[in-house]
C-alpha positions as CSV (number, residue, x, y, z in Angstrom):
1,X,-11.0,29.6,-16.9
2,X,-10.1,32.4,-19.4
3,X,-7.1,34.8,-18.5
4,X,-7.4,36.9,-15.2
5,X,-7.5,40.1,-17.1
6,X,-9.9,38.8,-19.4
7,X,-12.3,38.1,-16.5
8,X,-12.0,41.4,-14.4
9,X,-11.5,44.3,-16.8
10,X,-14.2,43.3,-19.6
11,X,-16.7,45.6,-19.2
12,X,-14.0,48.1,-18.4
13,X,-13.0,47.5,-22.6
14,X,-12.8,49.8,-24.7
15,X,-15.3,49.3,-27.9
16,X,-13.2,48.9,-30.1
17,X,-11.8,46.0,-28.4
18,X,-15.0,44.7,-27.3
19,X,-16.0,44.9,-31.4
20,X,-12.9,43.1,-32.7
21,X,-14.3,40.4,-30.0
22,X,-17.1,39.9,-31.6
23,X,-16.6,39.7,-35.3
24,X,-14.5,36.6,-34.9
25,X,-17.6,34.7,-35.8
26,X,-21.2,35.3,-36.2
27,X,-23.6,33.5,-33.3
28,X,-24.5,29.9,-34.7
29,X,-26.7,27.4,-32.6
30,X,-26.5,24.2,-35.3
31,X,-23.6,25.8,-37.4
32,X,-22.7,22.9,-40.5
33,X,-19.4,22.9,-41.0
34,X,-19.4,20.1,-43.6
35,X,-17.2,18.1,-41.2
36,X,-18.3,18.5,-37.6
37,X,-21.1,20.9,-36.2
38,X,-22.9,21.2,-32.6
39,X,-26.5,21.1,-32.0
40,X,-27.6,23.3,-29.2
41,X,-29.8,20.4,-27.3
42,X,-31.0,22.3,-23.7
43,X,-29.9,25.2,-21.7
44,X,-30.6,25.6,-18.0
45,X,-32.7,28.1,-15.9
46,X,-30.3,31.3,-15.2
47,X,-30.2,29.9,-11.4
48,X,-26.1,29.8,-11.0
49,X,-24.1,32.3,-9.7
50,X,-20.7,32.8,-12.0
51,X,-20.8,29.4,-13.1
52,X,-16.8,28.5,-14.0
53,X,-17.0,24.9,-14.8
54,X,-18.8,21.7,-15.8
55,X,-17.9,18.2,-14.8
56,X,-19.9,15.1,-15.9
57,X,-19.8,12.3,-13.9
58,X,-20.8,9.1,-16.1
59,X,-21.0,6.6,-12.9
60,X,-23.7,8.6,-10.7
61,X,-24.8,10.3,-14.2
62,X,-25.0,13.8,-12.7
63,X,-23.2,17.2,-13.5
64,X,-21.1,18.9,-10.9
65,X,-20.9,22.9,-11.6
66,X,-18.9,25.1,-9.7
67,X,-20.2,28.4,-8.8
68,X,-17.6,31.1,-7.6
69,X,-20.4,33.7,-6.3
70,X,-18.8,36.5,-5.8
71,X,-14.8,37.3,-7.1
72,X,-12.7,35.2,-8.3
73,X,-10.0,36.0,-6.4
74,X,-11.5,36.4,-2.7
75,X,-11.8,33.9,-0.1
76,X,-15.3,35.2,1.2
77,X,-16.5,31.1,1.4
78,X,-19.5,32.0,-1.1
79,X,-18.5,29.6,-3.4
80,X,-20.6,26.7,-3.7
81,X,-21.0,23.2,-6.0
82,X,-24.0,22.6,-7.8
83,X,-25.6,18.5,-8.6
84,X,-27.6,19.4,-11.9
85,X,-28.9,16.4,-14.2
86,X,-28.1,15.5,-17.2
87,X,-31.4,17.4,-18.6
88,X,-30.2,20.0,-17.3
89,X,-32.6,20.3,-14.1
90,X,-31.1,21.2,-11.1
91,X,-31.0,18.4,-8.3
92,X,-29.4,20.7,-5.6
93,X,-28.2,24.2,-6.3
94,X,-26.1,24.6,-3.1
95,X,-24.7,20.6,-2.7
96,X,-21.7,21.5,-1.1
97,X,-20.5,25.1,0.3
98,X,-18.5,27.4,1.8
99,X,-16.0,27.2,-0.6
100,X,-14.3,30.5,-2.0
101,X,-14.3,30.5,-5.6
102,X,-14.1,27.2,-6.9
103,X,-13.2,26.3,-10.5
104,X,-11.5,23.0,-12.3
105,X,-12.8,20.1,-11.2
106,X,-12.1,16.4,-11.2
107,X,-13.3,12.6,-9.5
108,X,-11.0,9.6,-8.9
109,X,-13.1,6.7,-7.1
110,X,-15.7,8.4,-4.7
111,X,-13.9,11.8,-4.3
112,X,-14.5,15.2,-6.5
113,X,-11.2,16.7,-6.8
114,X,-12.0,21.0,-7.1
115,X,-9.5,24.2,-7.2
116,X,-10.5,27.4,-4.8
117,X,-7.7,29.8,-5.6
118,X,-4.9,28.5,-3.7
119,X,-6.3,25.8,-2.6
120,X,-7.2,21.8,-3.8
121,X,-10.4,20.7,-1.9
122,X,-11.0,17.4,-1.5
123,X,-15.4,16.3,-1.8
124,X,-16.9,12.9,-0.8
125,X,-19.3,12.5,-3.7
126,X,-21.8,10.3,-1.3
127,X,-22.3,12.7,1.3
128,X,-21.3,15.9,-0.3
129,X,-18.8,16.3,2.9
130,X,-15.3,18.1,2.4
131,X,-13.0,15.5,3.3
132,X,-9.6,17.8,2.8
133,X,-8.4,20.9,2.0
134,X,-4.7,21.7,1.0
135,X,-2.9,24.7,1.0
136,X,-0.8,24.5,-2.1
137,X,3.0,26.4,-1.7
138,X,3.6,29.1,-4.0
139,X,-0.3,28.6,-5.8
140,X,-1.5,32.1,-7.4
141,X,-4.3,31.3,-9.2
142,X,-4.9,27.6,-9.7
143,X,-7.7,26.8,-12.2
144,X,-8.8,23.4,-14.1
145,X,-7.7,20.3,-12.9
146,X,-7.5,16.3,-14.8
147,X,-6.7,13.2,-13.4
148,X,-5.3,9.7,-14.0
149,X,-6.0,6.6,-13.6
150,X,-2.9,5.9,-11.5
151,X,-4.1,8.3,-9.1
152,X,-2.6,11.6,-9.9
153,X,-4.5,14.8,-9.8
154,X,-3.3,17.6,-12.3
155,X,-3.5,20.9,-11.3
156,X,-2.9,24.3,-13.4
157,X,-2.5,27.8,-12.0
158,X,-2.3,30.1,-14.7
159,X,-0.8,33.4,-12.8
160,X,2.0,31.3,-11.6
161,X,2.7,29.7,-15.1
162,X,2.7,26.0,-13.2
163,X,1.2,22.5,-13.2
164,X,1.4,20.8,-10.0
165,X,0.6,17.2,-9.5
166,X,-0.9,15.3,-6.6
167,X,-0.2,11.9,-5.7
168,X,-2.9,11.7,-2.5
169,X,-0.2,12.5,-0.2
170,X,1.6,15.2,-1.5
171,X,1.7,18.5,-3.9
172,X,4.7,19.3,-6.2
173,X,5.8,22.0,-9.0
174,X,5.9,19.1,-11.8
175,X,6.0,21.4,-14.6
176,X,7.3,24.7,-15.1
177,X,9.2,26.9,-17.9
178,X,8.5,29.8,-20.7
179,X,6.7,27.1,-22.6
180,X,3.8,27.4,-20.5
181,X,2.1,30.6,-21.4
182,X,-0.9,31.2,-18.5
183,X,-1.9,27.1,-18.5
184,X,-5.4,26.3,-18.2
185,X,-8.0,24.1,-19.3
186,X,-6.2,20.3,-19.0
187,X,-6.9,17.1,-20.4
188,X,-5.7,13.8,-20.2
189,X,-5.6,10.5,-22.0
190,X,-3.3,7.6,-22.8
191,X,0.0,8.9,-20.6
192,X,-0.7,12.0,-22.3
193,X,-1.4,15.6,-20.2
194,X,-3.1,18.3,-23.0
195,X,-2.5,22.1,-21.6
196,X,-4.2,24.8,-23.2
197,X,-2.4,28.3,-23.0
198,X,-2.7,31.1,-24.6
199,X,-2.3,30.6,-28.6
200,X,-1.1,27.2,-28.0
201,X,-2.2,23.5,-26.8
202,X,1.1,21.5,-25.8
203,X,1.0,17.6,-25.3
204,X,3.5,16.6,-22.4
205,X,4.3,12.6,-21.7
206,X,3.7,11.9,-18.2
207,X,5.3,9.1,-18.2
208,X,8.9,10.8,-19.4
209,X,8.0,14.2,-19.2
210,X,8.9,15.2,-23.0
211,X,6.9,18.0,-24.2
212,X,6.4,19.5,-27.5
213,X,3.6,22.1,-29.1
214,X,0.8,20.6,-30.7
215,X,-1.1,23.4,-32.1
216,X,-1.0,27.0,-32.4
217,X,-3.1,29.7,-33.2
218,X,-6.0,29.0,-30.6
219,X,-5.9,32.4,-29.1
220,X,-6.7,32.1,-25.2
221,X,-8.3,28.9,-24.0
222,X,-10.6,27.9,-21.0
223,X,-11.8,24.9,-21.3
224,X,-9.9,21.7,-23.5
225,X,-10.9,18.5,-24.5
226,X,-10.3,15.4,-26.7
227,X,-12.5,13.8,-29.0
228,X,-12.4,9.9,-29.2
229,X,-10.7,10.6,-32.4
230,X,-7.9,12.9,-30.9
231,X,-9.5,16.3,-32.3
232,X,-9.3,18.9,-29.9
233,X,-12.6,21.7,-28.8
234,X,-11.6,24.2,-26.8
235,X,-13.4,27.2,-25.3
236,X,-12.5,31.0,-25.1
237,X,-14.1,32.3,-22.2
238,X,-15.8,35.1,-24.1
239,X,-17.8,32.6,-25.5
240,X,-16.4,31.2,-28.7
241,X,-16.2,27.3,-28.9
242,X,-13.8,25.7,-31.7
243,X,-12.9,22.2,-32.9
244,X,-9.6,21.4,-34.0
245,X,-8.3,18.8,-35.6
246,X,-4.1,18.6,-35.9
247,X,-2.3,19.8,-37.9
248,X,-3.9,22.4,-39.0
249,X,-7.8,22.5,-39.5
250,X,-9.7,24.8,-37.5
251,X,-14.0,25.0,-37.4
252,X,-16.1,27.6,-35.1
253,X,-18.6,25.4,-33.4
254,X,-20.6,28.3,-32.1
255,X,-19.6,32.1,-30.7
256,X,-22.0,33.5,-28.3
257,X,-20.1,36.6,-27.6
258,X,-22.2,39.3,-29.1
259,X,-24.9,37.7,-27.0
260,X,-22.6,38.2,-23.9
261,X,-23.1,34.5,-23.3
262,X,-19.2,33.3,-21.9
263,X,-18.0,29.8,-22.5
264,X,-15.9,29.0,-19.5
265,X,-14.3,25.4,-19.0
266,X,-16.5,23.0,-20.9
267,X,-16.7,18.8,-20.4
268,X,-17.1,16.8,-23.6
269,X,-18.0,13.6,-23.0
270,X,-17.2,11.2,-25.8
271,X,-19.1,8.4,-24.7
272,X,-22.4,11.0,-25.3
273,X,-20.9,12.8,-27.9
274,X,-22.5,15.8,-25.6
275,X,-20.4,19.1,-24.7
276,X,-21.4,21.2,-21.2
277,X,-20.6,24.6,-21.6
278,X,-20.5,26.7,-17.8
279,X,-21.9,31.0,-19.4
280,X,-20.1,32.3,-16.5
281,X,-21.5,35.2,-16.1
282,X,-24.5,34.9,-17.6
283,X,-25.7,31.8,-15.2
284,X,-26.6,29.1,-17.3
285,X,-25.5,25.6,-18.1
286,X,-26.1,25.0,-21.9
287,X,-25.2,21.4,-23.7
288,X,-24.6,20.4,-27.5
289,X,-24.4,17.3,-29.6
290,X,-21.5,17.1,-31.4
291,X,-22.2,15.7,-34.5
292,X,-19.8,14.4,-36.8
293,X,-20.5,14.7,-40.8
294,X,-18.2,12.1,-41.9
């Protein structure tokens, strides 16, 4: 999810900062790059409300979208969970509700893991039931979430400048410190926890807990992913999508901005080669082939 301000004040921009926006690229559906481009392959009826974020679950082979329906910050238990296939047609708009204003998700086993505000619900993906809900101590604003396969849930809360982790019993502040500059979109792979903050993506060790920068220059970030050849695509809320590759190649996949079409925390899936991109606030779910040129 982009930063808080970015998200609430807008349309309360002034032009000229809304113009700056926009020229950052021009709006490309199939953009070749030479190296890497994305194809635009479907885009959903305008049916979700404030769509935040995509997760693809390859076992059932269904999307979960999180709708926060209303503000982002208020617990008014209008947010809701969407089932959409992987065409794009939605199987149940309103699967599971009453939730505030859900955002990140993720699944271990049988159980969709999702963030409402200050708060980690806990979904049974057979029955669409809420199984738990914890409070999390000293949560602001807690936004995308990754998991393990040991078990662990990571969680980011951007106002609070934290990641906590959850072993299915407890919550704890596992990471904290100047270095982590309004976390968001998370990702993780090999023993390896990706944050995306603003201007930077840092790589942290989970096993030891050694962190370092890996690239700078990505201005805010929403969602972030890696490619089954470690390049990075992360999303800026206002709707422009890049691919990175380390140490210092950049590409614009596509920039919807001047068509006020957000990109808020996308899924890749690298078995698909197929990126889900949530529009926020312009209630859609839209998905692209990634296609490699080399």
């Amino acid at each position: 999810m982009a930063i808080f301000e970015n998200k609430f004040t807008v349309m309360r921009k002034s032009f000229i900062t809304l113009i700056s926006a926009l020229i950052l690229a021009s709006v490309v559906f199939s953009q070749d790059t030479g190296k890497v481009r994305a194809d635009k392959l479907w885009e959903s009826e305008k049916v979700f409300q404030i769509p935040e974020s995509v997760f693809y679950d390859h076992q059932n082979k269904v999307l979960y979208v999180s709708n926060i329906n209303g503000n982002p910050t208020v617990e008014d238990e209008n947010g809701f969970i969407s089932r959409v296939g992987l065409d794009g047609k939605v199987i149940d708009l309103q699967w599971v509700q009453g939730l505030n204003a859900p955002k990140g998700m993720g699944k271990i086993g049988n159980v969709l893991y999702v963030t409402d505000i200050t708060r980690l619900i806990e979904i049974d993906i057979p029955t669409g039931r809420i199984l738990h809900i914890h409070d999390v101590e000293g949560a602001k604003f807690l936004n995308d979430i990754t998991t393990d396969p040991q078990g662990y849930v990571y969680i980011s809360d951007m106002q609070a400048g934290v990641i906590y982790r959850y072993d299915g019993k407890s919550i704890e502040n596992w990471m904290e410190g100047e270095i982590l500059v309004s976390p968001n979109g998370l990702y993780l792979k090999d023993n390896v926890l990706y944050i995306g903050c603003t201007d930077r993506i840092i790589k942290v060790d989970t096993k030891t807990g050694d962190h370092k920068i890996s690239f700078e220059g990505t201005g805010s970030i929403d969602g972030l992913n890696v490619d089954m050849h470690g390049n990075y695509i992360i999303s800026n809320w206002r709707g422009l999508v890049q691919f990175i590759q380390p140490p210092d190649l950049k590409i614009i996949l596509f920039n919807t901005s001047d068509k006020l079409v957000n990109a808020a925390d996308i899924f890749f899936a690298p078995s698909t080669g197929i990126l889900y991109v949530p529009t926020f606030a312009d209630g859609r779910v839209m998905a692209y082939k990634i296609v490699y040129n080399e």
